[in-house]
C-alpha positions in Angstrom: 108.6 133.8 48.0 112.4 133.7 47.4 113.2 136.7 49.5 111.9 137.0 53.5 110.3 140.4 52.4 109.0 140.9 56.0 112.6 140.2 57.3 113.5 143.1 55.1 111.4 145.4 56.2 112.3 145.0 59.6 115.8 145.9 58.6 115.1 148.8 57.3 112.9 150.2 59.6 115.3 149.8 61.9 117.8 151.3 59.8 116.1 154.3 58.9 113.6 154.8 62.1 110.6 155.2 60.1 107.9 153.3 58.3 107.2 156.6 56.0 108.4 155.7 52.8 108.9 159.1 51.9 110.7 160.2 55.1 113.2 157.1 54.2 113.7 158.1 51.1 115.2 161.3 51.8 118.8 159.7 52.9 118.7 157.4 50.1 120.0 157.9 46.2 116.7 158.0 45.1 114.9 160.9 43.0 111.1 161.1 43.6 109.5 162.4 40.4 105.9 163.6 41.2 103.9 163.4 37.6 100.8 163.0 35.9 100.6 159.6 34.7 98.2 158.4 32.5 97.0 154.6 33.1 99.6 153.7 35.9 99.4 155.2 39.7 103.7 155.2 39.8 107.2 153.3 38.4 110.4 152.6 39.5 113.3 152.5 37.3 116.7 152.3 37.9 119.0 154.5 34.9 122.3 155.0 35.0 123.1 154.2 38.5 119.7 156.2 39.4 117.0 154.8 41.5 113.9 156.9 40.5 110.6 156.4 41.7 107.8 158.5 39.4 104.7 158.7 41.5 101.1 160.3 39.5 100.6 164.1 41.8 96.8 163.4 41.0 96.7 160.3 43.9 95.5 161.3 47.4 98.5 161.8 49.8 97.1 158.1 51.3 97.7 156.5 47.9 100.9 157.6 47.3 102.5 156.8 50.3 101.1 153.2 49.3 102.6 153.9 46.0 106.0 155.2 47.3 106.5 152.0 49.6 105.5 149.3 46.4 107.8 151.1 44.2 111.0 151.1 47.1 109.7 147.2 47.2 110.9 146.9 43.8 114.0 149.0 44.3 114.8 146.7 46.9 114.0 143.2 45.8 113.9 143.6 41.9 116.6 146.7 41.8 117.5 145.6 38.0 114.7 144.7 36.7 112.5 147.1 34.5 108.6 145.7 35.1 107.3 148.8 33.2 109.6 147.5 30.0 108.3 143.6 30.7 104.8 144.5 31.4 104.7 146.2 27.9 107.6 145.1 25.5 107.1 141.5 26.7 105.4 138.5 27.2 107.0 138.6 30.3 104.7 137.7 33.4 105.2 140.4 36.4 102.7 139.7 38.5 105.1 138.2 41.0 107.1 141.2 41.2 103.8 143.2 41.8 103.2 141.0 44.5 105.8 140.6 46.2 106.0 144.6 45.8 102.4 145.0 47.4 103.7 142.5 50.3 106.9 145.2 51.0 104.2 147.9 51.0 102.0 146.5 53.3 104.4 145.6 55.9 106.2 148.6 55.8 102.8 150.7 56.3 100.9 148.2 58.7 103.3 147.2 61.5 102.7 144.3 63.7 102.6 146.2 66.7 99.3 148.6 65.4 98.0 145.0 64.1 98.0 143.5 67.8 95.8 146.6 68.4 93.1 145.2 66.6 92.9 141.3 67.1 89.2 141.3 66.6 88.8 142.6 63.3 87.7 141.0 60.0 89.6 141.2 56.8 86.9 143.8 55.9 87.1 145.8 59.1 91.3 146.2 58.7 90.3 147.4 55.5 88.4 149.7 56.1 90.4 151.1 59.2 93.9 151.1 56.9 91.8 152.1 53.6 93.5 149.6 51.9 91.9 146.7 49.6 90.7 144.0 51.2 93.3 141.8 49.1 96.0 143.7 50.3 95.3 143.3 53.9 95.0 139.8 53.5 98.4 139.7 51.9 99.5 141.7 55.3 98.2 139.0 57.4 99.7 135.8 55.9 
């Protein structure tokens, strides 16, 4: 991947003292629009010098944490670009964006340090212990 997204994260951890998305968040320009969405679990767009994150209210708190943290991916590594406009106006392929957005996500909710804690554990354990999808702890681990 182009951008060192685990580099990144590191940097703003440190910048902000937090891995909560939403507690980082709050001394950024960013408006957090809680909303039921139908078919999608949260966006990010970026209007008018806006960075907006839409997040659906009917998600566990869990799963929109994980929502909040792959939508900042996207406003930091894809800022200008509108995935929710490619994904359905265009032929567009965005399922790099999406993973390099999961890969932000996951490292900014799974440190390395709570990782070390468990160097025993299988793909599906980690899973299990995180409740994240299996495929998304894998992605943590590479």
């Amino acid at each position: 991947m182009s951008v060192d997204i685990k580099r990144k994260v590191n940097q703003l951890v440190r910048l902000f003292g937090t891995r909560d998305p939403f507690e980082m968040i709050k001394g950024m320009n960013v408006i957090l629009v809680f909303y039921p969405l139908d078919g999608v679990r949260g966006f990010y767009q970026y209007f008018k010098r806006n960075n907006i994150i839409y997040i659906d209210e009917s998600l566990s708190r869990h799963d929109q944490q994980f929502v909040c943290a792959h939508e900042l991916g996207h406003m930091f590594l894809h800022k200008r670009t509108n995935a929710l406009f490619m994904d359905t106006r265009t032929q567009f392929n965005t399922s790099r964006y999406e993973l390099e957005a999961d890969k932000f996500a996951v490292n900014l909710l799974i440190s390395d340090s709570v990782l070390r804690e468990y160097p025993d554990y299988s793909t599906d354990q980690l899973s299990r212990l995180f409740g994240y999808n299996k495929k998304l702890i894998e992605l943590r681990l590479k």
